[in-house]
Every structure is written in C-alpha cells, then in structure tokens.
N, CA, C and O of each residue as an XYZ file, in Angstrom:
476
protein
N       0.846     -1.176      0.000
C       0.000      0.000      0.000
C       0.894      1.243      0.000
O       1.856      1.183      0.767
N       0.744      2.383     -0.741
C       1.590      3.437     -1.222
C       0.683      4.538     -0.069
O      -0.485      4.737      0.264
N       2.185      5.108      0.286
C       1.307      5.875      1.716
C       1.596      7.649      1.316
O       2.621      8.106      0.811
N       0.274      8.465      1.746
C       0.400      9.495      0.927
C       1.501     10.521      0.969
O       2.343     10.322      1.845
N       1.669     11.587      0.196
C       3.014     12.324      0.409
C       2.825     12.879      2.107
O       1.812     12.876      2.807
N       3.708     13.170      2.306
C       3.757     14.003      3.656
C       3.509     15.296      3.182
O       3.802     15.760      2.080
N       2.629     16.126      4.640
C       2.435     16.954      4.864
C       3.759     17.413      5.322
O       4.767     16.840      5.737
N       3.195     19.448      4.966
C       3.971     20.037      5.274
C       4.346     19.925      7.189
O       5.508     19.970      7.591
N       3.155     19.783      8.138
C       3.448     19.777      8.658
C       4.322     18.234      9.816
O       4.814     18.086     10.935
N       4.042     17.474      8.639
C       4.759     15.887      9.338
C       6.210     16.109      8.720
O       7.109     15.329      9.032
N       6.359     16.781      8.166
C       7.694     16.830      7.085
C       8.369     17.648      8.154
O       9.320     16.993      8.579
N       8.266     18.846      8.784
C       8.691     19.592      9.454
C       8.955     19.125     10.710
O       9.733     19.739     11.441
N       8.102     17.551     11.256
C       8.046     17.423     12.923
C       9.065     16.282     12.256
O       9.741     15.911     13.215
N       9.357     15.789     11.463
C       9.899     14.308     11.115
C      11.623     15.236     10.572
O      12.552     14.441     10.426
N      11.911     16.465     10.361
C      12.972     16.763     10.319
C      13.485     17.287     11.718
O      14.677     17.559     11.865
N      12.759     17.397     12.531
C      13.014     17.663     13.602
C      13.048     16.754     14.333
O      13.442     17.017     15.469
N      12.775     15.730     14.117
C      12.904     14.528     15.262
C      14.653     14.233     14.925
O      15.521     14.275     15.797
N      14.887     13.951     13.536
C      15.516     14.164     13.041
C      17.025     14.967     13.294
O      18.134     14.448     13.175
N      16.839     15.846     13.532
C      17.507     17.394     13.684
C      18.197     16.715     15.496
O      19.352     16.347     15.706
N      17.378     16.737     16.227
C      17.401     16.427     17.664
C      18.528     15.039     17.486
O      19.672     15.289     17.866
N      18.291     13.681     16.967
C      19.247     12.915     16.791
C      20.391     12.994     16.104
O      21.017     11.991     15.759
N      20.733     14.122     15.866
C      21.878     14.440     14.949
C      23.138     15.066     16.296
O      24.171     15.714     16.133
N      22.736     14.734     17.101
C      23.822     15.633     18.511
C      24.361     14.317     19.139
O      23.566     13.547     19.678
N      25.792     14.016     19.081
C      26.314     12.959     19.782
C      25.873     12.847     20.770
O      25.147     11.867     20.936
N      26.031     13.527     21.592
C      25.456     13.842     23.130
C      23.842     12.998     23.497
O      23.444     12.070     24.201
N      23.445     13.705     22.811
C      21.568     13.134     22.638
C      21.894     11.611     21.760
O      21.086     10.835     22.270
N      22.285     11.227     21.235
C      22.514      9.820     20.693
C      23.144      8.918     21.476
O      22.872      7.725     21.345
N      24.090      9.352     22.416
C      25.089      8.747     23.531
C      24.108      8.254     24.846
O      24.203      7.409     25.735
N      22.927      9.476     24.363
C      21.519      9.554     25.986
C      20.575      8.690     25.715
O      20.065      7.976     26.577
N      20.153      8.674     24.082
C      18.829      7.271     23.432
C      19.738      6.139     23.886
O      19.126      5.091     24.089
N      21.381      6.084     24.148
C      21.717      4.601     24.275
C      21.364      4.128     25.539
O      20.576      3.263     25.923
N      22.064      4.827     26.050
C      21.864      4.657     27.243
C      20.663      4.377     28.104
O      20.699      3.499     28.966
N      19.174      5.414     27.788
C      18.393      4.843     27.848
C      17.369      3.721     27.192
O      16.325      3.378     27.747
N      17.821      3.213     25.949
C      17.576      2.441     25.408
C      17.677      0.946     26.037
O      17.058     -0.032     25.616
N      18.700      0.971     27.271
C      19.391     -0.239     27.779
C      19.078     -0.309     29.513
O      19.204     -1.186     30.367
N      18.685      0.874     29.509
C      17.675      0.952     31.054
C      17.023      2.336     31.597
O      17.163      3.370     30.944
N      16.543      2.319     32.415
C      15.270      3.658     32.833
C      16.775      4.337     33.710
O      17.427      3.678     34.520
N      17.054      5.632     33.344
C      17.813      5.780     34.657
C      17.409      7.450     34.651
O      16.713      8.054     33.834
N      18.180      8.015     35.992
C      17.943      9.488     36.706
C      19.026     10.146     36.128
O      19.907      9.415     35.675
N      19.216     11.701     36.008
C      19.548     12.641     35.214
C      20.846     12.197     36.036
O      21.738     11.946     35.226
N      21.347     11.978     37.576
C      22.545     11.374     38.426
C      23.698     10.789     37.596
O      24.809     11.142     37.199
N      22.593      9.334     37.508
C      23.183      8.210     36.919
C      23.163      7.960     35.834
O      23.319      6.770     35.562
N      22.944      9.053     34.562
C      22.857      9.498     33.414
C      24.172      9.863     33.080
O      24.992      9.286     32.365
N      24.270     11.388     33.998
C      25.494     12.272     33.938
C      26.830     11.461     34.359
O      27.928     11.802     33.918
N      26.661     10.313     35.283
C      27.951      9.546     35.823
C      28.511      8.673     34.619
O      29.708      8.591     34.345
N      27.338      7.942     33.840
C      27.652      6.884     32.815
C      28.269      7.721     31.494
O      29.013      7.299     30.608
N      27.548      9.403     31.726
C      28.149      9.637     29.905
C      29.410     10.476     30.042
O      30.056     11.030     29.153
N      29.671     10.438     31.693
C      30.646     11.655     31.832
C      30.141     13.246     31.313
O      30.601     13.798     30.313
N      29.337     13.703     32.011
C      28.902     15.121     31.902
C      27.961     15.558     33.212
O      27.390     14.805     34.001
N      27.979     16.677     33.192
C      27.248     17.349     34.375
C      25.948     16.749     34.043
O      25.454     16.113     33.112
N      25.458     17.399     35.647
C      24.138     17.130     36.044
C      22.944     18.943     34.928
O      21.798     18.978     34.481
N      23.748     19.706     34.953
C      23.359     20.796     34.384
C      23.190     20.363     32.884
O      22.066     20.599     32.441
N      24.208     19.688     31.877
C      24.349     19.257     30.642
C      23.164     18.814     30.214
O      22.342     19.207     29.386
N      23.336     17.004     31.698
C      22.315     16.144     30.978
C      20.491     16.882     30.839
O      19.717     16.887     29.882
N      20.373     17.326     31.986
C      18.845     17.952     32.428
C      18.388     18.822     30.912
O      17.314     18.901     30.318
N      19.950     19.485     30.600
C      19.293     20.171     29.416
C      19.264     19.517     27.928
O      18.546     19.944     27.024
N      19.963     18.651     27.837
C      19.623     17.558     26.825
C      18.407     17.086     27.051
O      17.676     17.523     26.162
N      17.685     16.266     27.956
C      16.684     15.763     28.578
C      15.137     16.704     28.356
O      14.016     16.395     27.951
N      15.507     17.451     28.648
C      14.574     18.733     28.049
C      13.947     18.511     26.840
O      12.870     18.060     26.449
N      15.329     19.136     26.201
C      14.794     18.847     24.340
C      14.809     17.551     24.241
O      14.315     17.493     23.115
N      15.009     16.316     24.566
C      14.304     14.916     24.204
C      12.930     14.350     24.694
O      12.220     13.384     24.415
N      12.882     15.747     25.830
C      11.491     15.302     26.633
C      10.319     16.145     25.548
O       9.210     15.784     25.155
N      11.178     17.503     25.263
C       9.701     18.137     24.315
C       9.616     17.598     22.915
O       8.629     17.750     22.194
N      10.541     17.059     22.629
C      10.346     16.110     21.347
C       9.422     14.717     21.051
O       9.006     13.955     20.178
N       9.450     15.027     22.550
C       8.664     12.881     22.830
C       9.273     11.953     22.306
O       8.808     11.073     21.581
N      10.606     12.140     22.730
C      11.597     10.938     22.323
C      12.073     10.291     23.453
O      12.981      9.476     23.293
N      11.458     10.581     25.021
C      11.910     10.109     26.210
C      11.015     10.850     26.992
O      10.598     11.976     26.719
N      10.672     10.023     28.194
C       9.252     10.266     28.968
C       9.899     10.323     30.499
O      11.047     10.147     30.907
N       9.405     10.452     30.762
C       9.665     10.324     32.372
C       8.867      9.633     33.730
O       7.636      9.657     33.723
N       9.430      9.155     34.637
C       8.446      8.673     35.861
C       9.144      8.857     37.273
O      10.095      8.246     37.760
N       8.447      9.787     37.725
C       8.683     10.090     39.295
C       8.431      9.188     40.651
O       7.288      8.949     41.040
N       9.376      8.803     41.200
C      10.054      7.897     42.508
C       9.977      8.698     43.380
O      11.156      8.954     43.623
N       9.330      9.320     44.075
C       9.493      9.926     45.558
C      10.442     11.689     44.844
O       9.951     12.420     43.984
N      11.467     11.860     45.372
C      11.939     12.905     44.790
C      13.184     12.642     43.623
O      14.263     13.235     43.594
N      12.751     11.669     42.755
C      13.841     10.982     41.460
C      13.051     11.268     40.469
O      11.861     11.011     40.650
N      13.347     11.704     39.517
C      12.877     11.624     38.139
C      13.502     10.562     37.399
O      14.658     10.735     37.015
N      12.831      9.357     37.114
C      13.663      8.372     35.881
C      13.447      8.829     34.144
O      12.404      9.411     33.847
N      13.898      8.699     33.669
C      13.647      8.945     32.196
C      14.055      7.725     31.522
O      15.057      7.070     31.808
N      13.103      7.428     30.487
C      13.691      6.353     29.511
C      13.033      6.554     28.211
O      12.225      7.483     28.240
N      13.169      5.807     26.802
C      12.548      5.656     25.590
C      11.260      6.507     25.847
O      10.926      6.661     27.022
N      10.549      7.042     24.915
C       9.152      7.330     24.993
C       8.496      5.988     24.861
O       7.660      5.636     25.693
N       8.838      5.220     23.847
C       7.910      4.265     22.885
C       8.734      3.557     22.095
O       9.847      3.895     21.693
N       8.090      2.467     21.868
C       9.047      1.237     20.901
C       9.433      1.620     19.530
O      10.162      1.012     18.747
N       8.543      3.225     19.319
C       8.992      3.920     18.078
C      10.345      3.612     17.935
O      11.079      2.810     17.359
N      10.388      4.785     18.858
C      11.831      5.590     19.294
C      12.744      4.518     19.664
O      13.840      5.016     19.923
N      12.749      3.082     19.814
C      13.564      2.238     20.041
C      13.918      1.493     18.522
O      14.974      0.952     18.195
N      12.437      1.686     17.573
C      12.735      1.037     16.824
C      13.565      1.328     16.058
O      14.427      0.599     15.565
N      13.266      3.026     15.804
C      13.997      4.108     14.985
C      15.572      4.101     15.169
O      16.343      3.919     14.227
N      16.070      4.372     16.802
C      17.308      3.775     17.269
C      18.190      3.095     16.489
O      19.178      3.235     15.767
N      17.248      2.115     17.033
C      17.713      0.478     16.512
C      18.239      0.090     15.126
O      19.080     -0.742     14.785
N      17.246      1.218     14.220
C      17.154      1.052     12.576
C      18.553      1.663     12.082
O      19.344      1.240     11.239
N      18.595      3.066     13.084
C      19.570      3.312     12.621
C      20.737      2.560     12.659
O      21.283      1.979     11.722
N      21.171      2.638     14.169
C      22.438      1.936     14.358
C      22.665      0.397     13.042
O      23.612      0.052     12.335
N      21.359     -0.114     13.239
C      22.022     -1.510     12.013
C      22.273     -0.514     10.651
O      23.317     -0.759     10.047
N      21.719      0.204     10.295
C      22.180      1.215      8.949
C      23.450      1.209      9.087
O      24.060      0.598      8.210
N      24.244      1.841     10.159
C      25.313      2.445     10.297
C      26.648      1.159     10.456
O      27.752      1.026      9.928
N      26.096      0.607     11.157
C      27.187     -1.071     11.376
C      26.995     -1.700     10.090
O      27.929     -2.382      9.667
N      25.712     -1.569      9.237
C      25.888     -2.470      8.281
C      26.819     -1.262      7.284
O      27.560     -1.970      6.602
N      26.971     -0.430      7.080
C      27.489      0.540      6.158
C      29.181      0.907      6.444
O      30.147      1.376      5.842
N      28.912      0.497      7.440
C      30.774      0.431      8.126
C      31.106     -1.250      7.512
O      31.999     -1.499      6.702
N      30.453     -1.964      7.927
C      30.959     -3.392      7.659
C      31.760     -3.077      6.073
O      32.964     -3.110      5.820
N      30.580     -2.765      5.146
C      30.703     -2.470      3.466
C      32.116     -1.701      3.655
O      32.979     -2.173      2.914
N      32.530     -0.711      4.405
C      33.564      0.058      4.007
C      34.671     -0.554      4.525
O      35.821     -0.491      4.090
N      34.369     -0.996      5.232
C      35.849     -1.995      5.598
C      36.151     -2.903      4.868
O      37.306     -3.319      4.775
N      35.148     -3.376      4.211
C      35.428     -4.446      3.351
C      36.112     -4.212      1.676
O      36.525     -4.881      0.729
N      35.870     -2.622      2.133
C      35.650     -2.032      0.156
C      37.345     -2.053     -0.165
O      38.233     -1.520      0.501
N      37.474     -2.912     -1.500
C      38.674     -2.536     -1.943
C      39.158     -1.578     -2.516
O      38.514     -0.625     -2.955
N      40.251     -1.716     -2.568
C      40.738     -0.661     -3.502
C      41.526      0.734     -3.248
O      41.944      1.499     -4.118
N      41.669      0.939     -1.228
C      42.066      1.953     -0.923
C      43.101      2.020     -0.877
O      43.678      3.097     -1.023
N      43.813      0.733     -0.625
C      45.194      0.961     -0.278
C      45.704      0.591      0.582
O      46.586     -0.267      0.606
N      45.010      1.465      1.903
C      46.067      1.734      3.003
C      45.357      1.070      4.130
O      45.996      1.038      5.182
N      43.651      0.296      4.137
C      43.557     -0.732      4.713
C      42.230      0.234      5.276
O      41.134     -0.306      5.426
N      42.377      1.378      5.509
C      41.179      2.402      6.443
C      40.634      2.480      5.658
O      40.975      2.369      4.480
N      39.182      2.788      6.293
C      37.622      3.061      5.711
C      38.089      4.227      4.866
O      38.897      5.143      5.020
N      36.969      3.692      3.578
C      36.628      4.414      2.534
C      35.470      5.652      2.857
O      34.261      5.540      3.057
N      36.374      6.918      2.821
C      34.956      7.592      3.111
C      34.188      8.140      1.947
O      34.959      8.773      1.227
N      32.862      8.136      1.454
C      32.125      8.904      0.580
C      31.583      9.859      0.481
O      30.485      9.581      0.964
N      31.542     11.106      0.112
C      30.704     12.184     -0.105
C      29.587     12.483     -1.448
O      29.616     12.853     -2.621
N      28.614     12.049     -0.397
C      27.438     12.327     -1.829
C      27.140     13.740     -1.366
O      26.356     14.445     -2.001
C-alpha cells in the first residue's frame, strides 16, 4: 500500500525529530536509555557530563517525545518514549554497522582504512 506524500506539517516534525538525533550527546543519551530507565545522576555519571548538561539535553528529548519520564518519591527516571523511538534507534544503528561493515570491506584503498564517501 503506497502511503500518501507528507504533509507540510509531518515533514517539518519528522525533520526535527531528526535534527534532535543528529547531537552525539543526545545519541550517547537514546543509548543509554535504550538499555535501562535511569535518573539525570546516573545518566550524567555513565556519559561523563554534568548534572546541568544532561537535564538540558533531557529537556529537548522530553519536548520532542523521544523520552518520557516517571517520578520515585523525589527521582525523576527517564527512559525511551515508545518502541517507536527504540525502533527508529535500533534502525539506525544496524544502517550504520551495516554501512561500516561495506567500508571496511571495500577494496581498492590501499592503506587498509575506511573508505569515506561524499554524496
């Protein structure tokens, strides 16, 4: 089934979801919570960065709805929003391992290191 063009305005929230996963930082934070629920604490300890950093990363992943939150007494946990956002993750990273595999494998460079491409 052929699904219709996107709207202007899904085009705009889907470059922005987009836009938001393009920050190491925020990609280093989907892993992490991808692999368990944890507090802005034990966030900042695992990625090596402040408690000020992570909260404000957390922010823009929280107004994006790419990570939700649930309150423990006085803890905020944060994790995934939705199996979207895990799936999306997920999709990528095999994109990216499978596209590294190809370049390691690609002959012809020479000197043994990845082939890089610019389209």
């Amino acid at each position: 089934m052929r699904r219709q063009p996107l709207s202007d305005a899904s085009a705009a929230a889907l470059a922005e979801t987009f836009r938001a996963l393009g920050d190491l930082t925020r990609v280093r934070m989907l892993d992490a919570l991808a692999r368990s629920e944890l507090c802005v604490q034990d966030l900042a300890a695992r990625l090596h960065l402040t408690e000020s950093a992570v909260s404000h990363q957390l922010r823009l992943l929280r107004n994006m709805r790419l990570v939700r939150t649930r309150r423990d007494g006085r803890l905020v946990f944060y994790a995934l929003d939705d199996q979207h956002i895990v799936g999306l993750f997920e999709q990528g990273l095999e994109h990216v391992e499978e596209r590294d595999g190809r370049e390691r494998r690609s002959p012809g460079n020479g000197s043994g290191a990845k082939a890089r491409s610019r389209s």
